[in-house]
Short mmCIF file of the C-alpha atoms (twelve columns), coordinates in Angstrom:
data_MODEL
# 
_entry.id   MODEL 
# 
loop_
_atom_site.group_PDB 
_atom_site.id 
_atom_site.type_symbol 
_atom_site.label_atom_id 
_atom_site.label_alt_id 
_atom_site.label_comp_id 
_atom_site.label_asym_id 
_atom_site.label_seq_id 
_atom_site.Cartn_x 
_atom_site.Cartn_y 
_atom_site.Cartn_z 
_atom_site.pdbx_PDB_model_num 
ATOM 1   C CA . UNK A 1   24.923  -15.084 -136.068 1 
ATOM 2   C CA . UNK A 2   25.970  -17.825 -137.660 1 
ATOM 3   C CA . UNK A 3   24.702  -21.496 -138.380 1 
ATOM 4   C CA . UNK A 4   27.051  -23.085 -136.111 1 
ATOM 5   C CA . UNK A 5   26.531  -20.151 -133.204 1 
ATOM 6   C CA . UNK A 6   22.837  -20.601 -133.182 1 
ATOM 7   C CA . UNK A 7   22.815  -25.012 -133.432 1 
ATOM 8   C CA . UNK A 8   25.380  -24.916 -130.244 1 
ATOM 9   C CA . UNK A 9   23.355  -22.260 -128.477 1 
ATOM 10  C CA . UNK A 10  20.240  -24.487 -129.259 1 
ATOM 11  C CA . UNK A 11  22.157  -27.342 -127.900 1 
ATOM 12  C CA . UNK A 12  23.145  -25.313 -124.591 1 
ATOM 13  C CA . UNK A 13  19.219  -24.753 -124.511 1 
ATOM 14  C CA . UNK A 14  18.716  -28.697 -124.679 1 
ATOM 15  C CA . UNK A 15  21.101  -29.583 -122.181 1 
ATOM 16  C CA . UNK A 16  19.503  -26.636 -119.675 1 
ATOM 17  C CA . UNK A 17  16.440  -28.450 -120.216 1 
ATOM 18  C CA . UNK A 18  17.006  -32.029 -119.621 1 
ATOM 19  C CA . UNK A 19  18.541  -31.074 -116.360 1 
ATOM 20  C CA . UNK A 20  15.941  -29.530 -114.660 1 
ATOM 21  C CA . UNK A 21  13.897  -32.349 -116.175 1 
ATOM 22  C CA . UNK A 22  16.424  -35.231 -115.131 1 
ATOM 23  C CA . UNK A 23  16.307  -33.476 -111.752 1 
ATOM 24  C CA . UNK A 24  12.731  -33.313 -111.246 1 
ATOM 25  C CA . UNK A 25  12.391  -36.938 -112.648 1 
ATOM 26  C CA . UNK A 26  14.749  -38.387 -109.454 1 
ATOM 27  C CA . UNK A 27  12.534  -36.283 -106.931 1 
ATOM 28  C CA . UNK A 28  9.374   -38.211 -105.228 1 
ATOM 29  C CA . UNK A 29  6.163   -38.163 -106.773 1 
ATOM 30  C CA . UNK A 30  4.283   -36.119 -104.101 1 
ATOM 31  C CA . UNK A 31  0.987   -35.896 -106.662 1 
ATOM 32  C CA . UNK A 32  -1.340  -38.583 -105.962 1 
ATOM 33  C CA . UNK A 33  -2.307  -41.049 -109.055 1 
ATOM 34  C CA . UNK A 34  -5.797  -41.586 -109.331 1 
ATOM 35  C CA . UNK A 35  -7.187  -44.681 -109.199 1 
ATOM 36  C CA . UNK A 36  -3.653  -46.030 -108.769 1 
ATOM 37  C CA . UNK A 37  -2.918  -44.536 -105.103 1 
ATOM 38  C CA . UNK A 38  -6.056  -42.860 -102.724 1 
ATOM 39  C CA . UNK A 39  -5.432  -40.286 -100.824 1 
ATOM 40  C CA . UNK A 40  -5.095  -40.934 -97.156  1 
ATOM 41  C CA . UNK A 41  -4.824  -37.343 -95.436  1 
ATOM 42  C CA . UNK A 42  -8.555  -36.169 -94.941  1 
ATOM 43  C CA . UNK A 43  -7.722  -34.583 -91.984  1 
ATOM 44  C CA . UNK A 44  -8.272  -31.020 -93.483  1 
ATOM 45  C CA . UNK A 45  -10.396 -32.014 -96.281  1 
ATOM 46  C CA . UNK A 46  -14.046 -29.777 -96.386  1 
ATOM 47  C CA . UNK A 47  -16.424 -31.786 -98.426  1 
ATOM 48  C CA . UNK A 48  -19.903 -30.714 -98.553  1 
ATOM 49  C CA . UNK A 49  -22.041 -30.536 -95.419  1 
ATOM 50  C CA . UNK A 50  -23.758 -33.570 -94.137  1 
ATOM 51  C CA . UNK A 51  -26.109 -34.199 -91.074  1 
ATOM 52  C CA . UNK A 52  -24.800 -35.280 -88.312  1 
ATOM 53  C CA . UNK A 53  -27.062 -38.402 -86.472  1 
ATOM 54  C CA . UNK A 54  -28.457 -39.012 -82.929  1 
ATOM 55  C CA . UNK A 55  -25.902 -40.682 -81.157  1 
ATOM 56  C CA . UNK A 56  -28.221 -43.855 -80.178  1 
ATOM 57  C CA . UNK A 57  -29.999 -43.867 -83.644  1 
ATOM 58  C CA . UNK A 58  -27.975 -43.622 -86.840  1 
ATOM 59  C CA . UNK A 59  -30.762 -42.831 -89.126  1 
ATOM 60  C CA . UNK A 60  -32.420 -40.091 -87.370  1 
ATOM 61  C CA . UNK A 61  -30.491 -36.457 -87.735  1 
ATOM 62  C CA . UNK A 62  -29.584 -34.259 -84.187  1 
ATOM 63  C CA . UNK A 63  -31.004 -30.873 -86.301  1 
ATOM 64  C CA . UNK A 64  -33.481 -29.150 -84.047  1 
ATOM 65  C CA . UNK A 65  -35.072 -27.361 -87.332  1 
ATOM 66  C CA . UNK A 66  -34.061 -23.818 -86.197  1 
ATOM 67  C CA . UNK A 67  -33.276 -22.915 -89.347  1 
ATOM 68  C CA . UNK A 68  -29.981 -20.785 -88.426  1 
ATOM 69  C CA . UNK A 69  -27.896 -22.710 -91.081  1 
ATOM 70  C CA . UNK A 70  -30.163 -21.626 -93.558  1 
ATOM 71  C CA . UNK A 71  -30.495 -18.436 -93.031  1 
ATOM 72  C CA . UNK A 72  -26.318 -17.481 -92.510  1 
ATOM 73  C CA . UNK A 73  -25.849 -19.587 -95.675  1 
ATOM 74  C CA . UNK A 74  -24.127 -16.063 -97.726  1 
ATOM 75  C CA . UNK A 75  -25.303 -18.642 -101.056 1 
ATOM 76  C CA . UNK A 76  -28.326 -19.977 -100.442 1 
ATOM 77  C CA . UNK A 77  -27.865 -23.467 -101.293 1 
ATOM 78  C CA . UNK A 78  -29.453 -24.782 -97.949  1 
ATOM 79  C CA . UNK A 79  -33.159 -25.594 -97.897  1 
ATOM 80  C CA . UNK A 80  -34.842 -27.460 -94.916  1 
ATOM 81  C CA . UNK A 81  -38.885 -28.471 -94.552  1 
ATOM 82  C CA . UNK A 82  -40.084 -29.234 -91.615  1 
ATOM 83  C CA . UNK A 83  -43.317 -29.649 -89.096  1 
ATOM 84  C CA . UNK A 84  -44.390 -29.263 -85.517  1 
ATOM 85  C CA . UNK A 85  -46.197 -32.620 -84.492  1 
ATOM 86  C CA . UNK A 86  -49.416 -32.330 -84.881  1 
ATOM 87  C CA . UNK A 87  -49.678 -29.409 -87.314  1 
ATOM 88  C CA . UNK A 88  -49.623 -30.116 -91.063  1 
ATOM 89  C CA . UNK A 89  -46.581 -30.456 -92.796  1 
ATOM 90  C CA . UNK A 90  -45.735 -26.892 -95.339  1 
ATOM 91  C CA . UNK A 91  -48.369 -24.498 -92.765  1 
ATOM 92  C CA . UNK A 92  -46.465 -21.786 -91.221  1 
ATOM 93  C CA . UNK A 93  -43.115 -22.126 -89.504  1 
ATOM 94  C CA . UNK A 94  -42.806 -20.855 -85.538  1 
ATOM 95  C CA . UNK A 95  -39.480 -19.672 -84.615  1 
ATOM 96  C CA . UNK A 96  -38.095 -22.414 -81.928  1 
ATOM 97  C CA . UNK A 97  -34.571 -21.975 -80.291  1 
ATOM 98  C CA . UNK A 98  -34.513 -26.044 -78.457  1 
ATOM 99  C CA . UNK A 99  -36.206 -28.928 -77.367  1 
ATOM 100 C CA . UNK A 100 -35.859 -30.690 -74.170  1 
ATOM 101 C CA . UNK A 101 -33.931 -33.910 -74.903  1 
ATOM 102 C CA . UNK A 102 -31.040 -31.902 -77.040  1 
ATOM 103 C CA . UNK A 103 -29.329 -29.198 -75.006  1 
ATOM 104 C CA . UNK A 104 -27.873 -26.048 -76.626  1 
ATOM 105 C CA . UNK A 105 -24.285 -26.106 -75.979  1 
ATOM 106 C CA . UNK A 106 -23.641 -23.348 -73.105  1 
ATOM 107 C CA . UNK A 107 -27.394 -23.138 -72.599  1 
ATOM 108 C CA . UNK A 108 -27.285 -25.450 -68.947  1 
ATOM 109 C CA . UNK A 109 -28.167 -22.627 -66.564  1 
ATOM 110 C CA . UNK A 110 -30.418 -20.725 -69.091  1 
ATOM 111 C CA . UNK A 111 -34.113 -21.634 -69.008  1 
ATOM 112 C CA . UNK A 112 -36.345 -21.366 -72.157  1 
ATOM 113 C CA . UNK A 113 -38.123 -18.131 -72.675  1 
ATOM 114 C CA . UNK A 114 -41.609 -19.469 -73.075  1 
ATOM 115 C CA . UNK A 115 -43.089 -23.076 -73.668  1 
ATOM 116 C CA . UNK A 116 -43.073 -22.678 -77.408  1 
ATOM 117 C CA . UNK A 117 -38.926 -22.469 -77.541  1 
ATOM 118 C CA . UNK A 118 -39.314 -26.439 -76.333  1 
ATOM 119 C CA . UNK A 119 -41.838 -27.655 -78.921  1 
ATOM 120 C CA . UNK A 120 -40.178 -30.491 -80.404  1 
ATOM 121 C CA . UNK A 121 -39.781 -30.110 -84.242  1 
ATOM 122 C CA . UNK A 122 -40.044 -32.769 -86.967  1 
ATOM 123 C CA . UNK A 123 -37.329 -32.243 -90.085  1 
ATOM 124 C CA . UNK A 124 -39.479 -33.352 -93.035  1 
ATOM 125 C CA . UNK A 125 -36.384 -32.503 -95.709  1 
ATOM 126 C CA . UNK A 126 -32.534 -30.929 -95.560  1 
ATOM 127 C CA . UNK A 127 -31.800 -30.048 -99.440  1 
ATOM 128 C CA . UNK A 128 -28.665 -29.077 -100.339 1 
ATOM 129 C CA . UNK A 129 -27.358 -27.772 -103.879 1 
ATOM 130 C CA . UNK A 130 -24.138 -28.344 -103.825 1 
ATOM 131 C CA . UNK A 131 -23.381 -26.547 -106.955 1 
ATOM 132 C CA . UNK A 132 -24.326 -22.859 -105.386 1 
ATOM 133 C CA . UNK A 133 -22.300 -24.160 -102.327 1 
ATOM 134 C CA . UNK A 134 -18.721 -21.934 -101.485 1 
ATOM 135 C CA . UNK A 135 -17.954 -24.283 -98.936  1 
ATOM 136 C CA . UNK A 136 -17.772 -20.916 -96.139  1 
ATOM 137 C CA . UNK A 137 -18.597 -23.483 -92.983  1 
ATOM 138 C CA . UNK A 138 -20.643 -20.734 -91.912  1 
ATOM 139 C CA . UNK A 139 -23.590 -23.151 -91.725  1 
ATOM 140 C CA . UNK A 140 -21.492 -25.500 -90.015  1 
ATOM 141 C CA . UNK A 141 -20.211 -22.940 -87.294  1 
ATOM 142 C CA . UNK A 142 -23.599 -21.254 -86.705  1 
ATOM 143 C CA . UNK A 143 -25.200 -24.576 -85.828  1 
ATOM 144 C CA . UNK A 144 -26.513 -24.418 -82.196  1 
ATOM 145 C CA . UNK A 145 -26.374 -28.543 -81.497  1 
ATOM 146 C CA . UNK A 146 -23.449 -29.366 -84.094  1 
ATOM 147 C CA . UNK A 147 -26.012 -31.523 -86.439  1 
ATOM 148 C CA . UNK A 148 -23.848 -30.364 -89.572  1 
ATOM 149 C CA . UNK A 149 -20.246 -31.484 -90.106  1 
ATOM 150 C CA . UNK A 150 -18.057 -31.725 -93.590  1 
ATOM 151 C CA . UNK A 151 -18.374 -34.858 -95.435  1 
ATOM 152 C CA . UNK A 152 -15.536 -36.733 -96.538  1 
ATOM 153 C CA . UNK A 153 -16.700 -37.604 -99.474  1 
ATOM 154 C CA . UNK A 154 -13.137 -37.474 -101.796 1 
ATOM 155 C CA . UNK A 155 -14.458 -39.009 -104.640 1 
ATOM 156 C CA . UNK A 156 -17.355 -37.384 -105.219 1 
ATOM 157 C CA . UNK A 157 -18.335 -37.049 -109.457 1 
ATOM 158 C CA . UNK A 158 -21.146 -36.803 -111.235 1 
ATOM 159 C CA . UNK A 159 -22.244 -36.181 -115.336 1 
ATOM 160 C CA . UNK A 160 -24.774 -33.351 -114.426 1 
ATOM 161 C CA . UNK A 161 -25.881 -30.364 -111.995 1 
ATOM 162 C CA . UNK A 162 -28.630 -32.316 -111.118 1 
ATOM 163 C CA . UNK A 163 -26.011 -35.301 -109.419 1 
ATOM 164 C CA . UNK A 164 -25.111 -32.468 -107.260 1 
ATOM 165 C CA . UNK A 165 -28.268 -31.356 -105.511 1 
ATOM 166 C CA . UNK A 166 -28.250 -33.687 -102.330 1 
ATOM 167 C CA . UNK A 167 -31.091 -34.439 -100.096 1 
ATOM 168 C CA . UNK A 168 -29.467 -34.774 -96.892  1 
ATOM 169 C CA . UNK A 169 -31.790 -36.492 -94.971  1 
ATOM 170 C CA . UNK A 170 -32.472 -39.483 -97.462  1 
ATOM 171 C CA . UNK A 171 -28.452 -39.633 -97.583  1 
ATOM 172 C CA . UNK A 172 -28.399 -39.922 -93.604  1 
ATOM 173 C CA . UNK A 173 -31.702 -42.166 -93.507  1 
ATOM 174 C CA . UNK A 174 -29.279 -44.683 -96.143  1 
ATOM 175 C CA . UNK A 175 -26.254 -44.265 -94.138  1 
ATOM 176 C CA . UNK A 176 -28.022 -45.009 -90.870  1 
ATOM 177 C CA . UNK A 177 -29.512 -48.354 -92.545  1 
ATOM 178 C CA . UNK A 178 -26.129 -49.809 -93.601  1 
ATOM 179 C CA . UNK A 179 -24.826 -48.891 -89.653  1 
ATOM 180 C CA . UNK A 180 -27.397 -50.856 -88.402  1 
ATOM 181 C CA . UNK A 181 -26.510 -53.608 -90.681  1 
ATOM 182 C CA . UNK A 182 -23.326 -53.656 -89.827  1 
ATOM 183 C CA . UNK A 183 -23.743 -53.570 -86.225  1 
ATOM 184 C CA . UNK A 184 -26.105 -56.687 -86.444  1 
ATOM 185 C CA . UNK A 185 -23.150 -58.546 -88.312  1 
# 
């Protein structure tokens, strides 16, 4: 092949090139340019879990402390503490299903088993390490009183591991504050 073959068959190449790169520079930008644009369709977007609140009191969580979310979590990334009033916080745990003022969905026309299944629970702590997390929504799903949801969190960054191991309940506690605030203003 000669000199001249090989420079016009390089300059075919070019011109193949800066077509499909002309075209694609006319098209719309459908990538979103961070910190330029934000992205406005969280519709779909599965963040991390969060704790739902009470409806009447932003800063204290619906769980019941059954524990089912921790237990169906396939990573183990979910730990909760928690305490039956008037029993010592970290003694043993009793198995309780629901307590009186928060129904189980579908539960209206079953009665509790035995008094114990309506002993009110306190949640002392909702841990979660986001880093073990494969964001399955099985805790979500599994959930007898929907006190988990996704968080929309977007944004979220952080320098270590460590920025990623949330304590849910001091993030609710916070959020509940600042709703509180705002409803005063």
């Amino acid at each position: 092949m000669t000199t001249i073959q090989k420079t016009l068959k390089g300059l075919w190449s070019l011109i193949v090139g800066l077509k499909v790169t002309g075209k694609e520079f006319c098209r719309p930008w459908i990538t979103v340019h961070y910190p330029r644009q934000e992205v406005t369709n969280l519709d779909s977007y599965r963040g991390h879990i969060d704790l739902v609140p009470l409806p009447g009191d932003p800063r204290t969580p619906l769980c019941i402390v059954c524990r089912r979310c921790e237990e169906v979590c396939p990573s183990g990334c979910i730990r909760i503490e928690g305490h039956v009033p008037g029993e010592e916080k970290g003694g043993p745990v009793r198995q309780l299903l629901l307590i009186s003022n928060v129904p189980l969905p579908h539960s209206a026309a079953r009665e509790p088993i035995c008094a114990a299944d309506k002993t009110l629970r306190v949640l002392d702590g909702f841990s979660l390490n986001f880093n073990l997390c494969s964001l399955c929504g099985l805790c979500v799903q599994s959930c007898p009183v929907s006190s988990l949801r996704f968080s929309e969190d977007v944004y979220l960054a952080g320098a270590s591991r460590k920025d990623f191991e949330f304590d849910l309940l001091k993030r609710l506690k916070h959020r509940g504050r600042f709703a509180k605030i705002k409803k005063a203003a």
